[in-house]
C-alpha positions in Angstrom: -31.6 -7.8 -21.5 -30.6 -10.4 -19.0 -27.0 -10.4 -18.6 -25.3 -14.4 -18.9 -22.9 -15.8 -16.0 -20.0 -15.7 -18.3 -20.5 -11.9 -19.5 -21.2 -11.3 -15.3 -18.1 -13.2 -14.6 -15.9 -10.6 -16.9 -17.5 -7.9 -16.1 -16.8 -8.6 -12.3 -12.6 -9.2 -13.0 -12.9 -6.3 -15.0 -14.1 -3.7 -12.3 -11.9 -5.8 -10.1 -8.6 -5.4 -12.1 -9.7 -1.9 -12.8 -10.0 -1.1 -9.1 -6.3 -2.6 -9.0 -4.9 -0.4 -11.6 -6.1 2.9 -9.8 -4.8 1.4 -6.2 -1.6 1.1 -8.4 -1.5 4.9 -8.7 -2.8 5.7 -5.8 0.2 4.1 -4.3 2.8 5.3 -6.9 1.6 8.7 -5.6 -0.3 10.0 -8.8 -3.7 10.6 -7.5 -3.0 12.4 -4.1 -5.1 12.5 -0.9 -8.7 14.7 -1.8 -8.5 14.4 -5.7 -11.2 14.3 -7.3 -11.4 11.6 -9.2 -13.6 12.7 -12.5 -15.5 9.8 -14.3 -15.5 11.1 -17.3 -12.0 11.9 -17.8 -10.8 8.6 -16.2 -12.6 6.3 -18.4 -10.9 7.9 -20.9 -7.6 8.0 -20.0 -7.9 4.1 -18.6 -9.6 3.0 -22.0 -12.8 1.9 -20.0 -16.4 2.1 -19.6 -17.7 4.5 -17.0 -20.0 1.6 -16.3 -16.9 -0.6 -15.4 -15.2 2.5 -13.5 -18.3 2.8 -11.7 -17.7 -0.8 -10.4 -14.5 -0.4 -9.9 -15.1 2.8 -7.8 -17.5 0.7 -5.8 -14.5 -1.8 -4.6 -12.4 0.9 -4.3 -15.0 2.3 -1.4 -15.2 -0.7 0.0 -11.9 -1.1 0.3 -11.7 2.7 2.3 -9.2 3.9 -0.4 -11.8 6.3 -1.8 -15.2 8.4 -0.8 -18.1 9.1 -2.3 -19.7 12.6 -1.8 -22.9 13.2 -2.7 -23.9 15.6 -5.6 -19.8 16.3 -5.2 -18.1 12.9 -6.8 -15.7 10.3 -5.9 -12.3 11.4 -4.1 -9.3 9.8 -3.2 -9.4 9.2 1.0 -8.7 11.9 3.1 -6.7 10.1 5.5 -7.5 11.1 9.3 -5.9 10.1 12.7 -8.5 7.9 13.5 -7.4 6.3 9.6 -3.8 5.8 11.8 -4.0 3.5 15.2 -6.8 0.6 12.7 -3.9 0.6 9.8 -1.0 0.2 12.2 -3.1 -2.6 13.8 -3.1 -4.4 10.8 0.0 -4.2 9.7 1.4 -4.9 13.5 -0.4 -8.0 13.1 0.3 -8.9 9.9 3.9 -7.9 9.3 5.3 -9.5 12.3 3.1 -13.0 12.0 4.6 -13.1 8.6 8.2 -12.9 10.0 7.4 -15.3 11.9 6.2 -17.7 9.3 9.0 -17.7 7.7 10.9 -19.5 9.9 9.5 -22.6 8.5 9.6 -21.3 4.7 13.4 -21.1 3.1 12.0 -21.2 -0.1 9.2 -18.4 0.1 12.1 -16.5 2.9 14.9 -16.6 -0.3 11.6 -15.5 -3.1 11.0 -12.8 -0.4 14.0 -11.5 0.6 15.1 -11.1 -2.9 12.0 -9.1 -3.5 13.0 -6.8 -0.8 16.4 -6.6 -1.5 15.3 -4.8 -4.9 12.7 -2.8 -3.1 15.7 -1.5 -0.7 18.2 -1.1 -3.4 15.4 1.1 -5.4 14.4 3.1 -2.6 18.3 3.9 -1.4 19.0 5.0 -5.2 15.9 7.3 -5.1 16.5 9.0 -1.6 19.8 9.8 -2.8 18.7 11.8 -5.5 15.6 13.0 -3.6 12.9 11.3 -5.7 10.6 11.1 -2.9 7.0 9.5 -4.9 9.9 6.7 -5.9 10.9 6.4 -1.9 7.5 6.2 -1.2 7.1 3.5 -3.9 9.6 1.5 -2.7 9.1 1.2 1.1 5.5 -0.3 0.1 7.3 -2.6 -1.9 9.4 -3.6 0.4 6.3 -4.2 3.4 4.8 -5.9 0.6 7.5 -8.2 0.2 7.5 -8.9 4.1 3.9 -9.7 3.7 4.6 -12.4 1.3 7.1 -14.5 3.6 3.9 -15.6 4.8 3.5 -17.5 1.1 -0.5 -16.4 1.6 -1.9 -15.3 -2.0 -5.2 -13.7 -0.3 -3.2 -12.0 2.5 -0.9 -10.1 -0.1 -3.9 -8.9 -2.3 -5.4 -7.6 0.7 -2.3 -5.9 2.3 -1.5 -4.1 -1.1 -4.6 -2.2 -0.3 -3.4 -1.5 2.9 0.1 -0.5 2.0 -2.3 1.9 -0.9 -4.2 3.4 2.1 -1.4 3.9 4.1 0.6 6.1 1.1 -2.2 8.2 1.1 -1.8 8.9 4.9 2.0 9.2 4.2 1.0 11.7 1.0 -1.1 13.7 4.1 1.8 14.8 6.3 3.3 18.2 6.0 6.6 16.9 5.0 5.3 14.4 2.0 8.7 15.0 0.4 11.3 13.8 3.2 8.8 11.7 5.5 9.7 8.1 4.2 13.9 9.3 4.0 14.8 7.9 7.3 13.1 4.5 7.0 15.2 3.8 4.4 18.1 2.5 6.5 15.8 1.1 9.0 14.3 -1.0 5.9 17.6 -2.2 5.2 18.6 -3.0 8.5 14.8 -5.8 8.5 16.9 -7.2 5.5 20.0 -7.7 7.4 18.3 -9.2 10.1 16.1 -11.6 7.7 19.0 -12.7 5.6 21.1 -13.5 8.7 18.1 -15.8 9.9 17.8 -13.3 12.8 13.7 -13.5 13.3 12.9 -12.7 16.7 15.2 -10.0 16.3 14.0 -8.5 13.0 10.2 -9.0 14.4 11.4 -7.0 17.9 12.6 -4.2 15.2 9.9 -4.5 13.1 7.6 -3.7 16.1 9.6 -0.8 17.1 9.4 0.5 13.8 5.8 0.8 13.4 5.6 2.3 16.9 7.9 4.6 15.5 6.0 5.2 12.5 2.7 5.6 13.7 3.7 8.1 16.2 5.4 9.8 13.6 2.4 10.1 10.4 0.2 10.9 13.5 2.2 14.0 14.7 3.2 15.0 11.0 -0.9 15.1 9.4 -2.3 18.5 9.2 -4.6 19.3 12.1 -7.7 19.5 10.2 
């Protein structure tokens, strides 16, 4: 039976929005780096059809967030240190060009800021009580919200896929319970620079940042 444009249209946002509900996870840290994600006991838990998870585990290869194994199944990434210099790339480059639209944007800048203000504020009450998954929630909250100074629909639906991939790097390391702790403060400290109107100098510190970073997830991920 041939299926109409309308019933391909929904069935299309459905695998799509699917695919977004398990990056969701994925980046709240519930399906960790090398599960196995069973398609019979997903559909069931998500309420869908293992057609449409089948879709949706189609966008979600695409987008490098899972694999597919022959005769094996579908797993979340295994993220790898060649995974590391492409994603700090992108975020290099979008990050900073996103501070630096801003400067022309007060109205996106306040929307933004407030966004990360909330993100900090969340991720400062977790590390105090050592709620790491909720840490790690909240810093890609908070590079999400830096995405969006640059008021780009597109670019922030693609970076929260990023931002997924990159938790499951961060979910990698040896020392998943403590490794997003000290970027806390330097989270905050972006915010103070932003809100004082302090661009050049929040994009200098922003770049240091991820230097810092991506030295750091590189020398903390298991050697095989």
């Amino acid at each position: 039976m041939l299926i109409g444009s309308t019933g391909m249209t929904q069935a299309i946002a459905a695998s799509l929005d699917l695919a977004a509900r398990i990056t969701a996870k994925i980046d709240q840290g519930e399906f960790t780096p090398g599960t196995r994600l069973s398609e019979v006991a997903l559909a069931e838990e998500l309420g869908v059809s293992r057609n449409t998870l089948r879709e949706a585990f189609r966008v979600l290869m695409r987008d490098g967030l899972v694999d597919h194994i022959p005769n094996r199944g579908v797993f979340v990434h295994t993220f790898t240190r060649a995974d590391v210099e492409d994603l700090y790339a992108y975020r290099m480059f979008v990050e900073l060009s996103a501070i630096r639209a801003a400067r022309t944007n007060p109205d996106n800048l306040k929307k933004s800021l407030e966004a990360m203000r909330a993100a900090y504020q969340r991720g400062a009450a977790a590390n105090e009580v050592g709620d790491w998954q909720a840490v790690g929630s909240a810093n890609s909250a908070f590079h999400l919200a830096i995405v969006d100074l640059a008021g780009v629909k597109r670019l922030t639906e693609d970076a929260r896929k990023v931002l997924a991939l990159a938790r499951i790097g961060f979910m990698a390391t040896y020392n998943v319970e403590t490794f997003h702790s000290i970027y806390v403060e330097m989270n905050h400290q972006i915010l103070q620079f932003l809100d004082a109107g302090e661009f050049e100098a929040a994009e200098k510190y922003l770049e240091q940042y991820f230097e810092h970073s991506r030295e750091d997830l590189s020398a903390h991920l298991p050697e095989n």
